[in-house]
C-alpha positions as CSV (number, residue, x, y, z in Angstrom):
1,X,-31.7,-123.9,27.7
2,X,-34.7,-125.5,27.4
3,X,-35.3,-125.6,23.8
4,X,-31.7,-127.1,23.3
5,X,-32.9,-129.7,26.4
6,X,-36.4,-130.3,23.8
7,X,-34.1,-130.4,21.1
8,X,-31.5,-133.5,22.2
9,X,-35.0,-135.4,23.6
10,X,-36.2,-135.0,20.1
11,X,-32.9,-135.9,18.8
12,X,-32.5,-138.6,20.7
13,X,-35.8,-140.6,20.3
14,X,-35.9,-139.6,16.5
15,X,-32.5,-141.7,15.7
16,X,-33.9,-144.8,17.1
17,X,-37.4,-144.3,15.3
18,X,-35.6,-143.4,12.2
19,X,-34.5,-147.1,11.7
20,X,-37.8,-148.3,13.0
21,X,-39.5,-146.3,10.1
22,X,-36.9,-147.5,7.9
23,X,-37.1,-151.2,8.8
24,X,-41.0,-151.0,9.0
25,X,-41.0,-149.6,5.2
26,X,-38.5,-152.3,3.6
27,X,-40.5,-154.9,5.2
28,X,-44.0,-153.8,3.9
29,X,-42.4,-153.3,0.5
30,X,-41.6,-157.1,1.2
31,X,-44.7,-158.2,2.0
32,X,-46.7,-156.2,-1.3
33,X,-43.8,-157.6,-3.4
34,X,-45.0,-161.2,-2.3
35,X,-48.9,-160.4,-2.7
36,X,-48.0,-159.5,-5.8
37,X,-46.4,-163.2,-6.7
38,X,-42.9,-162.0,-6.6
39,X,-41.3,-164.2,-4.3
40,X,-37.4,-163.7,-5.1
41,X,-38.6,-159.6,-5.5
42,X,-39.7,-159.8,-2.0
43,X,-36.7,-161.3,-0.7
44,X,-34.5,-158.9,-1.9
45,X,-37.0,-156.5,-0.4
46,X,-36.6,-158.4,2.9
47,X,-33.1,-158.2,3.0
48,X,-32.6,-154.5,2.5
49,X,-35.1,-154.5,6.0
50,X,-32.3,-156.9,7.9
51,X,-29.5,-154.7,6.4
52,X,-30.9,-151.5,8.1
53,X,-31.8,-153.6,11.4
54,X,-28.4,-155.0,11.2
55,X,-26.7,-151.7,10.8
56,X,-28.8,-150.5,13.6
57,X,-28.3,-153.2,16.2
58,X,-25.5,-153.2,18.8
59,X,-22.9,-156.4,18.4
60,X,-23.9,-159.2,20.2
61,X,-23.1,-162.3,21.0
62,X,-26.0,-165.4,20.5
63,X,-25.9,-169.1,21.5
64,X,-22.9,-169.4,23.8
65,X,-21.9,-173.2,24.0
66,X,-19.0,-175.2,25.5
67,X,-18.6,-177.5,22.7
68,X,-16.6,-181.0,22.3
69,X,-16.4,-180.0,18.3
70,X,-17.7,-177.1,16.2
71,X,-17.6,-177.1,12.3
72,X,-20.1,-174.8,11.2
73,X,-23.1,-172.5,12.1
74,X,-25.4,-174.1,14.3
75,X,-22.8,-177.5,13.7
76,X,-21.6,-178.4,17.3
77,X,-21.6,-181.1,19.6
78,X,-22.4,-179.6,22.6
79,X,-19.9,-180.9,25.8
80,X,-22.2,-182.9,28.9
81,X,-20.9,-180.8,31.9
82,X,-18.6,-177.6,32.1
83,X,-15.8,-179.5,34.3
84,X,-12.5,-180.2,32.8
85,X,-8.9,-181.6,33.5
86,X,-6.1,-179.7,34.5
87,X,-4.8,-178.5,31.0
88,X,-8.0,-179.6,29.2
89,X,-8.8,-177.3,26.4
90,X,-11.8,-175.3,27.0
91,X,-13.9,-174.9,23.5
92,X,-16.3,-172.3,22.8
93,X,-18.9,-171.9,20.0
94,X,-21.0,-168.8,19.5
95,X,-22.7,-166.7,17.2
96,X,-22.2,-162.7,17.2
97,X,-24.5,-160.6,15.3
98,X,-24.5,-157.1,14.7
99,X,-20.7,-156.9,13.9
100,X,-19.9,-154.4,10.9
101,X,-18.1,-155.3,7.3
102,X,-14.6,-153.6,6.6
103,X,-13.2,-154.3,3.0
104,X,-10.5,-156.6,2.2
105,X,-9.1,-154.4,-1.0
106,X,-10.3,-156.9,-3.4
107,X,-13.9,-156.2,-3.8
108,X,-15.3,-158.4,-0.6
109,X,-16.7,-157.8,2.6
110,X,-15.0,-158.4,5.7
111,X,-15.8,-159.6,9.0
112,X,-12.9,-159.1,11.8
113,X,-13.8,-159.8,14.9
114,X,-11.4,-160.6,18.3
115,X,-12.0,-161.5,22.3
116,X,-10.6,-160.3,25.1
117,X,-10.5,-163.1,28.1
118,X,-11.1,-162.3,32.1
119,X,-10.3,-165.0,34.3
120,X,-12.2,-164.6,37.7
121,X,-11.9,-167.1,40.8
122,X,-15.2,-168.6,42.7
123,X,-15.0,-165.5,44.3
124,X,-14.9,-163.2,42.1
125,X,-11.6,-162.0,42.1
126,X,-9.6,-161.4,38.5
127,X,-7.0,-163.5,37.9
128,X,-6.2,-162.3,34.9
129,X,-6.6,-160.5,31.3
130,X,-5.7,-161.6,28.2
131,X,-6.3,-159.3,25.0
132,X,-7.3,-160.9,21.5
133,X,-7.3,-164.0,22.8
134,X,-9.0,-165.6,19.4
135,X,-10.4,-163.6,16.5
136,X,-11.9,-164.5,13.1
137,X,-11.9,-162.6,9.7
138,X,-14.1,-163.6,6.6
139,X,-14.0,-162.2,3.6
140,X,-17.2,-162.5,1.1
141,X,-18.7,-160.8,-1.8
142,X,-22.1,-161.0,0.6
143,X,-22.9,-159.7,3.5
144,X,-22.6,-163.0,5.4
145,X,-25.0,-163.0,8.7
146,X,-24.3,-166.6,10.1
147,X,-21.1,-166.6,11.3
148,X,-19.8,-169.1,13.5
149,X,-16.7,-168.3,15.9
150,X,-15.4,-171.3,17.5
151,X,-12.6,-170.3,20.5
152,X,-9.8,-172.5,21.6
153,X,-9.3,-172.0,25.4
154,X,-5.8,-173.5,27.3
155,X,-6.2,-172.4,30.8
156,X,-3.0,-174.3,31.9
157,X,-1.8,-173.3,35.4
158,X,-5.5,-173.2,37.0
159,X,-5.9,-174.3,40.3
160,X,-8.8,-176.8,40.8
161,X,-11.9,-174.4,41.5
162,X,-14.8,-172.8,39.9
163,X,-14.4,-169.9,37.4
164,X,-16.0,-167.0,35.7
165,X,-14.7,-166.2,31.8
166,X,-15.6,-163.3,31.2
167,X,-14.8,-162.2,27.1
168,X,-15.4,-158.8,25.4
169,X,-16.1,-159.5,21.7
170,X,-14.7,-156.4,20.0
171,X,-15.7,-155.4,16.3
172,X,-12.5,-154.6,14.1
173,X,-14.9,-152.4,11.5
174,X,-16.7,-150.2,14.2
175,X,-16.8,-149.6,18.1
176,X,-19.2,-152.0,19.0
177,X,-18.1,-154.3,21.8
178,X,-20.2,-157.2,23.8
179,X,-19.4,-158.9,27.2
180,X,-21.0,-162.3,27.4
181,X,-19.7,-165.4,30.0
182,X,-19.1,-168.7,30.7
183,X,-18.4,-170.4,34.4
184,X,-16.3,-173.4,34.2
185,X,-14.6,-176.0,36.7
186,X,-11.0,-177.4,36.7
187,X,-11.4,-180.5,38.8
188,X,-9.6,-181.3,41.8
C-alpha cells in the first residue's frame, strides 16, 4: 500500500513538472535561437513554449469589464458605474484563455466556448439559472490566443436591488470550466 501511495505522489507531481520541463526547454531553445540572430527562428521556438503552457493551463477567464461597447481584443469602452435601468442591457467584455481548439471539418481550428448565468440577490439567494446564455465559436487556420467574448445581458423583470452574476464559462473542445463574477445594480 505504500509503494502504490509513493507511486501516485510521484505520479502526481511528475505531470505538472512534465510541462514545466517542457515549457522551460522550448523557451531556452528560444532564447539560443535569438543569440544566434534568428529572430523569426526564435519566435516560432517561442510559440511551441506558449502552445505547451497553453495546453497545460486550466480555462480561465481574464479582464472582466462591464462595457458601454466592445469591438475587439482589448477594444472596449469601459461603462462609469455598474448601475443600470430597469430593462437596461447589461454588457460584458472578457478574455478567456486556456480554452482548447476542436476542428471545423475544413482544415481550421475552432474555438467554442458558452456561459452559464446565476442570478443571486444582495443576499445571496439564487434567483435563477440560465444555461448557454451567450457563446462564441471561431474558426482559424492558427491557433488564435486573443479572443475577445463580448456578452449581451437583458435582465428584464429585476427588482431594484443589488446583484451577484455569477457565469461558468464552459469549453466546448474539453472539460475545462471557469466561474468568474460580476455585481451589478438595477436602480430604484
Amino acid at each position: 500500500m505504500k509503494s502504490i501511495l509513493a507511486a501516485l505522489v510521484v505520479l502526481a507531481i511528475s505531470v505538472p513538472a512534465a510541462f514545466a520541463g517542457e515549457i522551460t526547454d522550448r523557451a531556452a531553445d528560444a532564447e539560443k535561437a535569438l543569440q544566434a540572430g534568428d529572430g523569426a527562428g526564435a519566435l516560432e521556438k517561442f510559440r511551441g513554449a506558449e502552445e505547451a503552457l497553453w495546453q497545460a493551463m486550466p480555462l480561465a477567464v481574464q479582464n472582466v469589464k462591464q462595457v458601454d461597447s466592445a469591438g475587439g481584443f482589448g477594444i472596449y469602452s469601459e461603462r462609469a458605474n455598474h448601475i443600470y435601468k430597469p430593462g437596461e442591457k447589461v454588457v460584458l467584455y472578457m478574455e478567456p484563455v486556456g480554452y482548447g481548439y476542436g476542428s471545423d471539418g475544413l482544415g481550421n481550428s475552432q474555438i467554442a466556448l458558452s456561459v452559464d448565468l446565476t442570478v443571486l440577490s444582495d443576499s445571496g439567494e439564487a434567483l435563477g439559472t440560465f444555461e448557454k446564455i451567450g457563446s462564441v465559436q471561431v474558426a482559424s487556420r492558427s491557433h488564435n490566443r486573443e479572443l475577445f467574448f463580448k456578452l449581451d445581458l437583458s435582465l428584464d423583470g429585476l427588482p431594484p436591488g443589488k446583484y451577484k452574476c455569477n457565469f461558468l464559462m464552459h469549453d466546448q473542445n474539453s472539460t475545462k470550466t471557469a466561474p468568474f463574477s460580476t455585481d451589478i445594480e438595477i436602480a430604484g
